[in-house]
C-alpha positions in Angstrom: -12.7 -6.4 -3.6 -10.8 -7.7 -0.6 -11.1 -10.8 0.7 -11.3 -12.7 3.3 -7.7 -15.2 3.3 -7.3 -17.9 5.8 -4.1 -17.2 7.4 -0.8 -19.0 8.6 -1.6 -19.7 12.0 -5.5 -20.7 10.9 -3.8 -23.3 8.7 -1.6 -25.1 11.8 -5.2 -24.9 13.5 -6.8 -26.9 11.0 -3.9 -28.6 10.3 -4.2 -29.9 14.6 -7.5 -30.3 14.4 -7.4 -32.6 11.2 -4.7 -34.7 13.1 -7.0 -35.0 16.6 -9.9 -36.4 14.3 -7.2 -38.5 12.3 -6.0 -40.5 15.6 -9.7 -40.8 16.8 -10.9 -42.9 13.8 -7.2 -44.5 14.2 -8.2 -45.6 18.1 -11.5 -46.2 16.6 -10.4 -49.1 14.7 -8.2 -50.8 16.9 -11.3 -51.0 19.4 -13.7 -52.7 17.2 -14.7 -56.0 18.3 -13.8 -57.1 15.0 -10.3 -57.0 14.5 -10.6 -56.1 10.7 -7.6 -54.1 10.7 -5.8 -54.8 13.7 -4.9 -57.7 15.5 -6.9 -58.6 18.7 -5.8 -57.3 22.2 -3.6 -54.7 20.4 -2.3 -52.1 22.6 -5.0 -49.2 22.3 -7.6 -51.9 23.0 -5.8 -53.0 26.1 -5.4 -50.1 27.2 -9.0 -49.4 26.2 -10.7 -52.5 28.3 -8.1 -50.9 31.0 -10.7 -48.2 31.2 -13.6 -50.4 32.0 -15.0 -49.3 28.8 -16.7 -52.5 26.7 -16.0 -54.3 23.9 -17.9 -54.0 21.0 -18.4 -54.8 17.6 -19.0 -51.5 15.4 -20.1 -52.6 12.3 -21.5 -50.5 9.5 -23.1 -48.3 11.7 -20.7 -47.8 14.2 -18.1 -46.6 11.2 -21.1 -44.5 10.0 -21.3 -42.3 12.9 -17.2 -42.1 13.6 -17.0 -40.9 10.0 -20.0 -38.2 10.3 -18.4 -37.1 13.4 -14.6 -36.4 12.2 -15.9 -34.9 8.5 -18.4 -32.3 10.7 -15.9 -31.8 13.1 -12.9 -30.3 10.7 -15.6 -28.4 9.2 -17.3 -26.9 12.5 -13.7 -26.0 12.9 -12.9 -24.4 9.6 -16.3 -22.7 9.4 -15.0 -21.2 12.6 -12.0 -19.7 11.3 -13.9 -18.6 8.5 -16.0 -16.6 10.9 -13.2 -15.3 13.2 -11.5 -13.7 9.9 -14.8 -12.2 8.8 -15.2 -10.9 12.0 -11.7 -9.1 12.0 -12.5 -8.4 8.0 -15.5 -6.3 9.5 -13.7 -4.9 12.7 -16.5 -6.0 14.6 -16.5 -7.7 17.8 -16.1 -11.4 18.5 -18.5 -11.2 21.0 -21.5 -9.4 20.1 -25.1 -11.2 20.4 -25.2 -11.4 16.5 -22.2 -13.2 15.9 -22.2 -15.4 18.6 -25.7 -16.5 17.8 -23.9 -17.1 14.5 -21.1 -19.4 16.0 -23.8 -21.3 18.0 -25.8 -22.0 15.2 -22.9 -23.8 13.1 -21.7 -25.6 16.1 -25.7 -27.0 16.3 -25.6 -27.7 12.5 -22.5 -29.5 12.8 -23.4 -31.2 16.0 -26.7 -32.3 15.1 -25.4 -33.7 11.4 -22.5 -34.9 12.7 -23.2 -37.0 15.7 -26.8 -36.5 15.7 -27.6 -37.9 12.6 -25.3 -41.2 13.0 -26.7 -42.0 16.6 -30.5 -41.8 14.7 -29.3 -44.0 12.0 -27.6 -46.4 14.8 -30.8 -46.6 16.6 -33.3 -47.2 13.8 -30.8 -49.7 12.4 -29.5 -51.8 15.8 -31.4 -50.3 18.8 -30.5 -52.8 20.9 -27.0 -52.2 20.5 -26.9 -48.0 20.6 -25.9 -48.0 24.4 -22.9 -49.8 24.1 -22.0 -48.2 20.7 -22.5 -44.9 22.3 -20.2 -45.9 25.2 -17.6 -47.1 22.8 -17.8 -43.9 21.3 -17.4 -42.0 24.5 -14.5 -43.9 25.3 -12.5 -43.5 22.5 -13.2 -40.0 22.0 -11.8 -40.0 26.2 -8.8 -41.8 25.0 -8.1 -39.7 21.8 -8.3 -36.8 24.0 -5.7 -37.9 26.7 -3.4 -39.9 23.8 -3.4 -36.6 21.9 -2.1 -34.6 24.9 0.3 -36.8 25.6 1.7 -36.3 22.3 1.8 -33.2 22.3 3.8 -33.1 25.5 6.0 -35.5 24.1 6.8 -33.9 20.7 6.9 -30.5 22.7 9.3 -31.7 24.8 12.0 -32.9 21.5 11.3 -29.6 20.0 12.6 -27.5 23.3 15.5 -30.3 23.3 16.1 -29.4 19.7 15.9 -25.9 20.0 17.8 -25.3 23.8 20.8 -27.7 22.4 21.3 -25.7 19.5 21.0 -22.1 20.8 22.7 -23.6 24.2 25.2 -21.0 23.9 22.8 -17.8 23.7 21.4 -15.9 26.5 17.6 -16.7 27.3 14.6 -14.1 26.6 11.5 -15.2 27.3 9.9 -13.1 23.6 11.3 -9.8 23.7 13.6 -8.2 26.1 12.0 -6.5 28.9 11.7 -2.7 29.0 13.7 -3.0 32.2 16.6 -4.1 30.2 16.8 -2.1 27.4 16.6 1.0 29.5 19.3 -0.7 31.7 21.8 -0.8 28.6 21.0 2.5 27.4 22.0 3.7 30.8 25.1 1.5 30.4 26.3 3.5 27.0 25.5 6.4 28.3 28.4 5.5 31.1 30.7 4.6 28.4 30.0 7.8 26.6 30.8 10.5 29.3 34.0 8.2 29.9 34.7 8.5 26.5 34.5 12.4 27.2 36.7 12.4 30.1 39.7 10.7 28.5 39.2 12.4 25.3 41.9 15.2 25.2 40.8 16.3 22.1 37.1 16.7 22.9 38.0 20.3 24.1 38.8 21.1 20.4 35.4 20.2 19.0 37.1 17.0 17.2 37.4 13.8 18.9 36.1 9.8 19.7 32.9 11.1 21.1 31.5 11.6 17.9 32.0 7.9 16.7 30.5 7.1 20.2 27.7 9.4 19.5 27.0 7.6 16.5 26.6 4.3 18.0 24.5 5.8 20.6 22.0 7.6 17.9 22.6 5.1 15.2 23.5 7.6 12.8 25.9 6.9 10.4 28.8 9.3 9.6 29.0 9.2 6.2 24.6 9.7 5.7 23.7 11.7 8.7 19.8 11.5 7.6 19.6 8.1 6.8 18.3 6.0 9.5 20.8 3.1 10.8 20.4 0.5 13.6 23.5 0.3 15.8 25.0 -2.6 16.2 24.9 -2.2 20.1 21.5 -2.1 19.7 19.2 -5.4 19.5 15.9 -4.2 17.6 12.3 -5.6 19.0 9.9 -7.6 16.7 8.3 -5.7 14.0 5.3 -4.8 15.7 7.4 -3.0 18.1 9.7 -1.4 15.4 7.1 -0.7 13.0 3.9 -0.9 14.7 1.6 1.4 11.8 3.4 -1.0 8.9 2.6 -4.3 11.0 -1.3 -3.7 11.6 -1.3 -3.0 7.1 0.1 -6.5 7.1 -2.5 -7.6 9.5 -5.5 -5.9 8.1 -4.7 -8.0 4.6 -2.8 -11.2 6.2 0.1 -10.6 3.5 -2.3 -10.8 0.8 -2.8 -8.2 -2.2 -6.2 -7.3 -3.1 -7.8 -8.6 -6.0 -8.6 -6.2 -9.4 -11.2 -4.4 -9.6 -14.1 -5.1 -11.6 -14.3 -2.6 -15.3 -16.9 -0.1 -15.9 -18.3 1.0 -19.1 -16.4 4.5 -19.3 -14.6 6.3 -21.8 -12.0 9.2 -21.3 -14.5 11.5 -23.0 -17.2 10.7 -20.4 -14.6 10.7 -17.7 -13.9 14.2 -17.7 -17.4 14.9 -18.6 -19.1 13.1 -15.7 -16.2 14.3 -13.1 -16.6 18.1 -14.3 -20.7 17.8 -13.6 -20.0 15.9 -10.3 -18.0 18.7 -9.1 -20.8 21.4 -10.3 -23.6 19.4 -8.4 -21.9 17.9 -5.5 -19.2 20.4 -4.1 -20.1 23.2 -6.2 -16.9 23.8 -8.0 -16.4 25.0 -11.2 -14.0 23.8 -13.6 -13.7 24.3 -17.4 -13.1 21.1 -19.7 -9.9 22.3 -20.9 -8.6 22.0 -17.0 -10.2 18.9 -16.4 -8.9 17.4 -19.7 -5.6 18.6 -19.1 -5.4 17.0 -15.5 -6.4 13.6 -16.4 -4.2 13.6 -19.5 -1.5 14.4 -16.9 -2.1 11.6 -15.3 -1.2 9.8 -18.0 1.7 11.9 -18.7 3.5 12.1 -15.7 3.6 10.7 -12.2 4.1 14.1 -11.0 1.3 17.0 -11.7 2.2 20.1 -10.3 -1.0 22.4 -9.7 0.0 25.7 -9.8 -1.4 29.4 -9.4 -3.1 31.8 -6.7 -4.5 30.6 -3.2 -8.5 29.1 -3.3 -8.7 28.4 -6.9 -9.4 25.1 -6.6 -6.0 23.5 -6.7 -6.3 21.5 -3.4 -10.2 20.4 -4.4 -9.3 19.0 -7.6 -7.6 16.2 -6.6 -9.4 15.6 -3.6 -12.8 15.3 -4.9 -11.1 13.2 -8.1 -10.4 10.6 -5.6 -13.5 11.4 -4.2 -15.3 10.6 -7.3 -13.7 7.5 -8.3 -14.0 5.9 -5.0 -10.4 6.1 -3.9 -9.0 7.6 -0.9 -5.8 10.5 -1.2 -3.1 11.2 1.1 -2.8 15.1 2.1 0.7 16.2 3.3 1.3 19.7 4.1 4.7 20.5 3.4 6.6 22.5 6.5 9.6 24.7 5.9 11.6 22.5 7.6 11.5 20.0 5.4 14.9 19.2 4.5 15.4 15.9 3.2 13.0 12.2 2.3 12.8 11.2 6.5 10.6 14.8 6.3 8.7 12.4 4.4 9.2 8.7 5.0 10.0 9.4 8.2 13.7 7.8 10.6 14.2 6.0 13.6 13.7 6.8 16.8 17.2 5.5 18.9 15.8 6.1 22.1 12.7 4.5 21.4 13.8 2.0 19.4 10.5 2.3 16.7 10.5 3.7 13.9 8.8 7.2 13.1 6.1 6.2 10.7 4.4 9.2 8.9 1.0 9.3 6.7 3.3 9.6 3.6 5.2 6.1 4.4 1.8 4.4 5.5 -0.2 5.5 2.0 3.5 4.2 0.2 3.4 0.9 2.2 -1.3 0.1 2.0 -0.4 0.8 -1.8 1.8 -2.6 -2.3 -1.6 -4.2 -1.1 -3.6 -2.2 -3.1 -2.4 -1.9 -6.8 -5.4 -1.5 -8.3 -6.1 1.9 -6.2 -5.2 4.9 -7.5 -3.1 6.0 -5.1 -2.9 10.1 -4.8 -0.3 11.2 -2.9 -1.1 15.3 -2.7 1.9 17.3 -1.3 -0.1 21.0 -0.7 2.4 23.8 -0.9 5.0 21.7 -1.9 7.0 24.3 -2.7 7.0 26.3 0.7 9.9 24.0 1.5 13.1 23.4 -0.7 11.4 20.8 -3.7 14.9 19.6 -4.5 15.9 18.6 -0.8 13.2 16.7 0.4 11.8 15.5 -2.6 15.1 14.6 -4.6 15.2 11.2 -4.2 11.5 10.7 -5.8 12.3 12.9 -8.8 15.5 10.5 -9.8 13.6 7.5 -8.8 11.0 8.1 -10.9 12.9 8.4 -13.6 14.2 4.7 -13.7 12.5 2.0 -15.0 9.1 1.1 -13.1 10.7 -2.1 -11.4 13.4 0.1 -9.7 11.5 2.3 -7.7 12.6 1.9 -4.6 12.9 4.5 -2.1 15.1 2.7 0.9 13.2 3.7 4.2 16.4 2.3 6.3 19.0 -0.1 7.3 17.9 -3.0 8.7 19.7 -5.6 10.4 20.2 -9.0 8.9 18.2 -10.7 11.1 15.3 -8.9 11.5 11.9 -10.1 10.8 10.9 -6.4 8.9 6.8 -5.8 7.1 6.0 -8.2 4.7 6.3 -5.4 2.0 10.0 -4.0 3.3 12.3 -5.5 1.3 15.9 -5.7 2.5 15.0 -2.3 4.1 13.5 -0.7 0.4 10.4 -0.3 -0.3 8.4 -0.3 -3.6 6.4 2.9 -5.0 4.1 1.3 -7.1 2.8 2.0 -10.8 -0.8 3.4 -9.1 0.7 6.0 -7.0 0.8 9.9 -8.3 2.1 12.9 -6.7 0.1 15.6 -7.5 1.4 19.4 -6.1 0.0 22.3 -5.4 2.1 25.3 -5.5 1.3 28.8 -4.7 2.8 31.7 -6.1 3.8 34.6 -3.3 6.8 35.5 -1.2 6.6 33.0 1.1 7.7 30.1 -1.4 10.6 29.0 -3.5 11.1 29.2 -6.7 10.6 25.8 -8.6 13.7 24.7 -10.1 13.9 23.2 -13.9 14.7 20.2 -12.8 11.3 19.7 -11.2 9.3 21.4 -14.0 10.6 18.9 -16.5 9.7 15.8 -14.7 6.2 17.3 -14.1 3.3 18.1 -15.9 1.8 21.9 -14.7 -1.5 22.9 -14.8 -2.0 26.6 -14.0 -5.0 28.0 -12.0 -4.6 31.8 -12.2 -7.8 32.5 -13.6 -11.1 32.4 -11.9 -14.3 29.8 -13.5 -17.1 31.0 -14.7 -20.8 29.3 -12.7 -22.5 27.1 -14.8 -25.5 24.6 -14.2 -26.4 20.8 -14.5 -29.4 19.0 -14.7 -28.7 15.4 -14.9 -28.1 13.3 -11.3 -24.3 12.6 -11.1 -22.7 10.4 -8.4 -19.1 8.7 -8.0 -17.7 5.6 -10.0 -15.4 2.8 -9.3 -12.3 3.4 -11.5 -9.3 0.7 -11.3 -5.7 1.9 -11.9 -6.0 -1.3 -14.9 -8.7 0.1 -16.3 -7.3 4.0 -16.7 -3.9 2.6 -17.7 -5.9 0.7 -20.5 -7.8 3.7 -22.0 -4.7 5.8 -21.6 -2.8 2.7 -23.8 -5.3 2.5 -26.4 -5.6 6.5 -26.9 -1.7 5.9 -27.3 -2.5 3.4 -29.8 -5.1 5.1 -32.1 -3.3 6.6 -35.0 -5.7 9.4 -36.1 -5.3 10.5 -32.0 -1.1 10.5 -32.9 1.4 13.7 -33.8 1.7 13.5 -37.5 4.2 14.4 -39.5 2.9 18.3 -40.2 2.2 18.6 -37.0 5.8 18.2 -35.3 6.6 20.1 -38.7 4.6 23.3 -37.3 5.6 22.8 -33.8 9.0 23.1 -35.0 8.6 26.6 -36.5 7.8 27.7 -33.1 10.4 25.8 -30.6 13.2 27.0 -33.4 12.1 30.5 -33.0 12.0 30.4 -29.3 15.7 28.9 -29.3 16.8 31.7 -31.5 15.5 34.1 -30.3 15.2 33.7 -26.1 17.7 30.0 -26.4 15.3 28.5 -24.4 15.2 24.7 -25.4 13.5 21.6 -24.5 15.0 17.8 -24.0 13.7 14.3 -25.0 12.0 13.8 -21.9 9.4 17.2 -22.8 9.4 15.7 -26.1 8.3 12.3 -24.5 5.7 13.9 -22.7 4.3 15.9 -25.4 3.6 12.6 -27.5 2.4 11.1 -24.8 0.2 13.9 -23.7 -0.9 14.3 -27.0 -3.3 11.6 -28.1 -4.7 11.4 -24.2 -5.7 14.8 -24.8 -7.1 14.4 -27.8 -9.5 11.3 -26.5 -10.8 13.1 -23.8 -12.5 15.2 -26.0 -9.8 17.8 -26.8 -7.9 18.4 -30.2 -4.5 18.5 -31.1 -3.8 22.2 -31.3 -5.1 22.5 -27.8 -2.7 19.9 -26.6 0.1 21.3 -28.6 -1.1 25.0 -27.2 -1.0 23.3 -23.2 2.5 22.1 -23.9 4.5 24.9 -25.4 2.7 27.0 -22.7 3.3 25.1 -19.8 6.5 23.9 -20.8 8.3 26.4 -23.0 7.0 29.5 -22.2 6.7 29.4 -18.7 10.7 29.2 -19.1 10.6 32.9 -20.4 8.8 34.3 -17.2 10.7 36.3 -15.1 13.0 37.5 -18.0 13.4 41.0 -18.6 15.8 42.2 -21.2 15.3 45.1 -23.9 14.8 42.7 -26.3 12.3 40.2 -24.6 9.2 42.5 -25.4 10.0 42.5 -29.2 10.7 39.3 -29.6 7.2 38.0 -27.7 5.6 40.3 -30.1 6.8 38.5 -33.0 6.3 35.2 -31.2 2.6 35.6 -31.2 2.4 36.9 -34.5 4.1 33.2 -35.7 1.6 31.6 -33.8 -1.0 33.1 -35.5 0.7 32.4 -38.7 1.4 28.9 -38.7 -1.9 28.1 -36.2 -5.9 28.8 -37.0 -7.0 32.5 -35.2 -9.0 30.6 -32.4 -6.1 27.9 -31.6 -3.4 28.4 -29.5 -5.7 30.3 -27.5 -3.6 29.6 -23.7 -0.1 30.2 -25.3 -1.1 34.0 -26.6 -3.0 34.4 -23.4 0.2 34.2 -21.5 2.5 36.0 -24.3 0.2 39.1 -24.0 0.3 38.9 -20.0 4.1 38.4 -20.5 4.4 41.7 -22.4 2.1 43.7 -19.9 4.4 43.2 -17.4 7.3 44.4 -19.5 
């Protein structure tokens, strides 16, 4: 759960407050009658009789209620903050008749315990002496108050010394330079640039100094056209200004992650169970096990999960109302065709602006650094409507790295910048908890997905239309942690029975070696560390190992072999499935025949 943090600027408060209350207890002292601590007529008693205020001696009683007054006061004040950040925590207003019945209460409680409770004590104890302990009281709390200002101004005054001497050489802004100004300068190097034209004689041939110029002017640098750069002419505002969508994150969570969330008593098993019946009774989708199986094993596969097939299958809802049903919240992107490179995702900088172009896809990146224990499902519909290896390269290499290096760098920031708390020298972190799942249709108005992509991915194919079923029982969603699914994907890992044996890579064999042979179609270490991995997940969700094995070499063998047409393909397919039914049980292998026999149909 979030919570609620006590930030920076709550801590000076406090940290003010404490030292207002410290000085009254110190004037306090000096004024008693006395002269415990502090010699007599010192200076904050004569300037204390200089106010016509009398002199007293404060006793027990008198040090009773200065105490209950300082303690109550620095917590009236911190029970304030407390409720200012729980009012932001809420997004409710500050003003509203409930919570400003709320502050007036504490203030009472505080009041009446505080000074309330020592003046009652003072005048069972010595009620012939409460006036002029209360007038004591008044007067140093007067004199505290005008002391305390005074050094305020004081110490104010050194720090503007301090700081004016040693920037004496800078120009003056009073915060951030005015609108007025910048637009003044633009106008400047927009001068300088059609004077640059003028004297350029090479600008007539296309080639010439204007295009450096132009690149100060835009901020674009030569050698990366779409990577965003901040000229050096240029001064950028504070980060609010610059990154206004990334600032308010910070502010939402005051720089703090969220804590874990709490375990439920779950199992992969009932996972996919429970999520197939909530999509039955809720949304009215339907969904066979084997799919639903298959997609949360991908999830532990893979950090891409490509959803493939023909339009309004369900490829869209299944990820949707997975989020849906474990309580987290997904980020739809619909890909354009003019996608072309990452700023079609991260987004660039504006140069005449002087912000930065935040999209959805850079906002889910940047909330997911504050919350890790989210599952964070990035879903990129269509994907493949646009070129997948332009604008989606640098997350396919990234994600091949080890998890500490993915970084996706969103642009080049100056040195001095004050950038989001979670911008890093300009990078910024994809955590563990995000997945990119990716729908893909299959029709004339999309590309053709490239190895490269299918290898990193795990694919799940939707061609076929579910058959209506029924349930009974009440479903509803669940609260599933990033921790918790990366623990019960771990231990299926770890279950030896759930592991490839020794026979069973031995089988497998027989078939990839007759697919090389035969079509020289062949598979890396990177399939083969997915199939492992895939394997056991499968196999606790309910599933057995032939099933996973069948998903596998039909998803990621066989789908290579699509689109072929050679005299000899039909033959060899033939024989194909008539190994698979040799070296696999008549009912297994059930998806990879499927597709063999649809293979050969078309041929």
């Amino acid at each position: 759960m979030k919570k609620v943090y006590f930030t920076r600027k709550n801590l000076i408060e406090l940290g003010l407050v404490f030292l207002f209350y410290v000085l009254f207890l110190f004037i306090y002292v000096c004024v008693d009658g006395k002269h415990l601590f502090f010699a007599e007529e010192n200076p904050i008693e004569l300037l204390y009789l200089g106010f016509s205020f009398p002199s007293i001696s404060l006793g027990s009683v008198g040090y009773l209620l200065g105490f209950l007054f300082c303690i109550y006061g620095v917590l009236y004040d911190a029970g304030l903050i407390l409720i200012r950040r729980l009012i932001k925590f809420r997004r409710e207003r500050f003003f509203s008749t409930k919570w400003v019945l709320i502050n007036v209460g504490w203030g009472a409680v505080c009041l009446l315990l505080g000074f309330g409770l020592g003046t009652i004590l003072a005048a069972i104890i010595s009620k012939d002496n409460l006036q002029p302990l209360l007038m004591a009281f008044g007067g140093t709390l007067l004199l505290t108050v005008l002391l305390y200002l005074l050094l305020a101004l004081v110490i104010g005054a050194i720090f503007m010394l301090i700081i004016n001497f040693k920037n004496i050489d800078k120009p003056y802004r009073f915060f951030n330079i005015s609108e007025e100004e910048q637009y003044e300068r633009k106008i400047d190097l927009e001068e300088e640039k059609d004077e640059a034209k003028q004297n350029d004689v090479g600008a007539s041939f296309g080639e010439s100094s204007l295009t450096s110029i132009n690149n100060v002017v835009s901020g674009v640098s030569a050698a990366s056209p779409t990577e965003s750069v901040v000229s050096t002419e240029f001064k950028l505002g504070d980060r609010e200004k610059v990154f206004p969508s990334l600032s308010m994150i910070d502010r939402d969570y005051s720089g703090f992650e969220e804590d874990k969330l709490p375990d439920i008593d779950i199992t992969l098993e009932n996972l996919c169970l429970l999520f197939r019946n909530y999509l039955c009774k809720k949304e009215n989708l339907y969904f066979d096990i084997e799919t639903i199986r298959s997609f949360i094993s991908a999830l532990g596969t893979s950090r891409i999960v490509i959803l493939e097939g023909l339009s309004g299958t369900g490829k869209s809802s299944l990820p949707r109302y997975f989020a849906k049903f474990i309580s987290s919240e997904p980020t739809f992107i619909a890909v354009q065709t003019t996608f072309r490179d990452k700023s079609s995702l991260i987004g660039y900088f504006n140069d005449f602006s002087q912000t930065y172009n935040e999209t959805d896809f850079l906002k889910a990146l940047y909330r997911a650094n504050y919350q890790k224990d989210h599952l964070n499902f990035m879903v990129l519909d269509e994907f493949n409507i646009a070129r997948v290896e332009y604008y989606f390269a640098d997350f396919l290499s990234l994600l091949e790295y080890p998890k500490q290096d993915w970084k996706i760098r969103v642009m080049n920031l100056p040195y001095d910048f004050n950038a989001p708390v979670m911008l890093h020298d300009g990078l910024l972190k994809i955590e563990e908890n995000t997945f990119f799942i990716c729908t893909a249709n299959k029709d004339d108005s999309t590309f053709t997905i490239s190895d490269k992509v299918y290898d990193r991915a795990i694919i799940l194919d939707f061609d076929d239309r579910n058959e209506e079923f029924s349930v009974d029982e009440e479903v509803s969603e669940i609260h599933l942690s990033y921790h918790q699914l990366m623990d019960l994907f771990n231990a299926a890992k770890k279950e030896k029975k759930n592991n490839l044996t020794s026979d069973d890579l031995r089988r497998f064999k027989i078939l990839t070696d007759f697919v090389l042979d035969n079509f020289d179609v062949a598979f890396g270490n990177r399939v083969l560390n997915q199939i492992e991995n895939f394997v056991p997940i499968y196999v606790k969700t309910g599933g057995n190992k032939a099933e996973a094995l069948d998903f596998m070499f039909a998803r990621k063998i066989l789908y290579k072999i699509e689109g072929r047409y050679e005299d000899y393909i039909k033959n060899s397919l033939i024989a194909l499935k008539k190994l698979i039914e040799k070296t696999y049980a008549k009912d297994e292998f059930k998806m990879s025949k499927h597709l063999i026999e649809r293979m050969i149909k078309r041929l």
